[in-house]
C-alpha positions in Angstrom: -12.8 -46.2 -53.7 -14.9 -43.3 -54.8 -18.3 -46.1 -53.9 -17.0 -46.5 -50.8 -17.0 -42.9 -50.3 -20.4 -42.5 -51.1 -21.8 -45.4 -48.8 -19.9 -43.5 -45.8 -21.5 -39.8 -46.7 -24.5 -41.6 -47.0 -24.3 -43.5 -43.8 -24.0 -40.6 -41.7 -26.6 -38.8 -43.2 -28.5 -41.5 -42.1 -27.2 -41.2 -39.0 -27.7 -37.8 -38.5 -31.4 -38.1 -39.6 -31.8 -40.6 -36.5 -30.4 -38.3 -34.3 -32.6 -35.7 -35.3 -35.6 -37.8 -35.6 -35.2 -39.1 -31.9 -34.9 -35.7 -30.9 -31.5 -36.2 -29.2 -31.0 -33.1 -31.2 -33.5 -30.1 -31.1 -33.7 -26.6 -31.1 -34.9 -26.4 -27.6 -31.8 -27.7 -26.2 -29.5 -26.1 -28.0 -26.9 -24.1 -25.8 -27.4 -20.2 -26.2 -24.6 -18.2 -26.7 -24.6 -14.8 -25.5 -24.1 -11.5 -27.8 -21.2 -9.6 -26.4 -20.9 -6.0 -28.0 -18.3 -3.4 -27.1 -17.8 -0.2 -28.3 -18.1 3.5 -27.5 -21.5 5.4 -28.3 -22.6 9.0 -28.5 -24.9 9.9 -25.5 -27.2 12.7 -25.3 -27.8 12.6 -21.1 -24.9 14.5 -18.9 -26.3 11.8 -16.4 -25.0 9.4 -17.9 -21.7 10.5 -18.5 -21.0 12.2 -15.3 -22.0 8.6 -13.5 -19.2 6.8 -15.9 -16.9 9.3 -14.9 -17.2 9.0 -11.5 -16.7 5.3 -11.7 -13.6 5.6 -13.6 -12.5 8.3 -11.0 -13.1 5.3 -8.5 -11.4 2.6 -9.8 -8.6 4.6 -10.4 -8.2 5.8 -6.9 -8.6 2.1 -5.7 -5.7 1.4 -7.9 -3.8 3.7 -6.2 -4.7 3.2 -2.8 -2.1 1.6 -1.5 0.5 4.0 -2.9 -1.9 7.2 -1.2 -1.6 4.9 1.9 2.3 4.6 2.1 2.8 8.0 0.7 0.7 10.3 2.7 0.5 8.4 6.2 3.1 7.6 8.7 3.0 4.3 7.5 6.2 4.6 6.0 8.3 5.7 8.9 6.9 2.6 11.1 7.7 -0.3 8.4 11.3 1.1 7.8 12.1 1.3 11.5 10.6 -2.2 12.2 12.7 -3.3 9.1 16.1 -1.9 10.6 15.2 -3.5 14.1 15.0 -6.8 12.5 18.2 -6.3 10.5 19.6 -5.3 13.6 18.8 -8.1 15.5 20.1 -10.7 12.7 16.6 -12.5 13.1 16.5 -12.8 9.5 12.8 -13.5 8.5 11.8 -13.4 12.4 9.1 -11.8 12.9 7.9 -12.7 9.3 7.5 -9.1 6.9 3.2 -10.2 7.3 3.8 -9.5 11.1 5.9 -6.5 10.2 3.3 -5.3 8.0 0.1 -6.0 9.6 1.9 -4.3 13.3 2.6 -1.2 10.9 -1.1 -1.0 9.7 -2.9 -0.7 12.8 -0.1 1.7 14.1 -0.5 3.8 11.1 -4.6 3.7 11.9 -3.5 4.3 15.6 -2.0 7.3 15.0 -4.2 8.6 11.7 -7.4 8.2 13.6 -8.0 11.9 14.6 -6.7 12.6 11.1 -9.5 10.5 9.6 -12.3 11.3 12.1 -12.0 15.5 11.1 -12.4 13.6 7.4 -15.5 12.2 8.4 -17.2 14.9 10.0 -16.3 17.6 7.7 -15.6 16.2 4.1 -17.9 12.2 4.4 -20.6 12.8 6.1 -21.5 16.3 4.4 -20.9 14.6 1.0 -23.0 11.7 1.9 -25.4 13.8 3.2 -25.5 15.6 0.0 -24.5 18.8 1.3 -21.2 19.5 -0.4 -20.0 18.4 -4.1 -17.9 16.2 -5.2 -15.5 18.3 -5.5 -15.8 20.6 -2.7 -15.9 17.4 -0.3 -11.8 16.7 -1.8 -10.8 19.9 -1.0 -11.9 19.4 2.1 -10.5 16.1 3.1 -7.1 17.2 1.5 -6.8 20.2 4.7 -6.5 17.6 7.6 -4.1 15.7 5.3 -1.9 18.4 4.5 -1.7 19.5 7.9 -0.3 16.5 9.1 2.1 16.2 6.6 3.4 19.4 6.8 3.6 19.4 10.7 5.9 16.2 9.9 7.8 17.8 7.3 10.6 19.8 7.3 10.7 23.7 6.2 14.3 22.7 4.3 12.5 19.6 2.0 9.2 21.7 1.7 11.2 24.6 0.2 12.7 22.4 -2.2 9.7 21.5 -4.2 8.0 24.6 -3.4 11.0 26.2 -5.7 10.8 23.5 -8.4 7.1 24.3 -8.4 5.2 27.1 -9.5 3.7 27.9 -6.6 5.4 31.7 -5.4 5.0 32.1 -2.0 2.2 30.4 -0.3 0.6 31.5 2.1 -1.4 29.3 3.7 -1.7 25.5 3.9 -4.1 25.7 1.1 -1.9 27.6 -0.9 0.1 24.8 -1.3 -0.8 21.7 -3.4 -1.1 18.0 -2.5 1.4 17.5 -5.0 3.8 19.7 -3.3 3.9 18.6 -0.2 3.5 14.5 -0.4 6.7 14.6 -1.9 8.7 16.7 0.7 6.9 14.6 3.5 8.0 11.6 1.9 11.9 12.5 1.8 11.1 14.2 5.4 10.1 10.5 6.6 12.7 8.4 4.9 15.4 10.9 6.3 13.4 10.5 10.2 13.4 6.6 9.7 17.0 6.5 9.0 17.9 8.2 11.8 15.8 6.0 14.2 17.4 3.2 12.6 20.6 4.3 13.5 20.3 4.8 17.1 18.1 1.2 17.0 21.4 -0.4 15.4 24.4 1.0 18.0 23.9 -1.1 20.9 23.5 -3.9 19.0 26.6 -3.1 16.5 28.4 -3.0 20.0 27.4 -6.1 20.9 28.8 -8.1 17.5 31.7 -6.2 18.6 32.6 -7.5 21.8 31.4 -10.9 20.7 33.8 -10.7 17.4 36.4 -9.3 20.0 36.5 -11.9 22.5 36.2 -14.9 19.7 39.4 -13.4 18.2 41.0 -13.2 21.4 40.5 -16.8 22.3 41.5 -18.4 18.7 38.2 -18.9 17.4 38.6 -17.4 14.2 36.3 -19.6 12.3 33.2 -19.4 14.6 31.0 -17.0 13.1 30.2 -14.3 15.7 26.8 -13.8 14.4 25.6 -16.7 15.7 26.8 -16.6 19.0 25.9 -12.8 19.5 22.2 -13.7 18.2 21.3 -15.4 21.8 22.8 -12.7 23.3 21.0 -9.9 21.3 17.3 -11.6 22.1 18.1 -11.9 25.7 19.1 -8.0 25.8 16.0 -6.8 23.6 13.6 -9.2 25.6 15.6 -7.9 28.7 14.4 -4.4 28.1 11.3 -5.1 26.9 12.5 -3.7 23.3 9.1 -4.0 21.4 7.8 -1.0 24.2 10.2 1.0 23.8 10.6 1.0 20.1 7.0 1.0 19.6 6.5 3.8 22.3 8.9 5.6 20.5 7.7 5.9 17.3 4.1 6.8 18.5 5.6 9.7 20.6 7.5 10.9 17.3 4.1 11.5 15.5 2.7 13.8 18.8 
């Protein structure tokens, strides 16, 4: 056993020594592997340090972009009243949450445009121009922001964090801080939407209501009236051409 072990290590160092020979195998092409190094080093130029900064500041803030965008826009009203019109209706998944979403994007850009154009003029293009800071640039952009919050939030919700805070008696709009007010906006909006949703769900709460009505009074008590309200329902929203008028609506709420 131990001589057959010896003819097998020997064959394949034959072997080998073929494939080495024929040059199958060679230094030349042999696959490179790459030197990754990580780690965190000492660094004697601001430059540098300020640029890595920066970046971090930016990712960050792309992380969080979608939460600035639903929190400080009026994005949030729109999507909840379009979700309580299609609860309303009983559509279900019609039209699909994409359609919901996408219609409540442009809206929101619809009615933030002038917001973002005074943000270009006096915070972008000065900053890209190199003629503000970094810093100076933010404080800019946040004074179109906060006015439109504010104008959309109410003095009762405003006061509420204003107390909780320690900011003593603002006053001005720059007095108060971003984190005050995107807070008090938000439970200003959610408290707006609901109430839209409310007057969006009567006539149509009627409606299941006379349908449920006049099913009981004819004996069909296991017909669900849900689905023979739904036709109805469409044909009245289509019948006052629902889409304009809730649409129409919302935008006038944000003049």
């Amino acid at each position: 056993m131990t001589c057959d072990f010896k003819k097998i290590i020997l064959c394949g160092l034959i072997v080998l020594g073929l494939f080495l020979s024929s040059g199958i195998v060679s230094e030349s092409e042999a696959i490179p592997l790459p030197n990754i190094t990580f780690g965190i080093e000492e660094s004697d130029d601001p430059e540098k340090v300020s640029s890595a900064l920066q970046i971090l500041v930016l990712l960050t803030i792309l992380t969080l972009a979608p939460a600035i965008l639903i929190m400080t826009t009026s994005f949030a009203r729109i999507i909840i009243v379009l979700s309580f019109l299609r609860q309303a209706m009983g559509t279900q998944q019609t039209p699909p949450t994409q359609i919901l979403i996408g219609l409540a994007l442009f809206l929101t850009m619809f009615v933030m445009g002038p917001v973002w154009k005074e943000i270009n003029q006096g915070a972008l293009k000065p900053y890209m121009e190199e003629e503000l800071g970094q810093f100076e640039a933010l404080k800019l952009a946040e004074i179109p922001i906060k006015r439109f919050m504010l104008n959309h939030t109410r003095e009762k919700d405003l006061s509420l964090f204003v107390s909780m805070s320690e900011e003593k008696n603002p006053k001005n709009i720059e007095d108060i801080s971003i984190q005050t007010v995107v807070p008090a906006f938000i439970i200003s909006e959610l408290k707006t939407a609901f109430q839209i949703g409310f007057l969006i769900y009567i006539p149509f709460l009627i409606l299941d209501m006379v349908v449920a009505s006049i099913l009981l009074s004819m004996g069909m008590m296991m017909l669900p009236p849900v689905l023979i309200s739904l036709p109805f329902k469409l044909m009245l929203f289509v019948m006052v051409d629902g889409w304009y008028l809730t649409v129409g609506s919302l935008m006038r709420s944000f003049s």
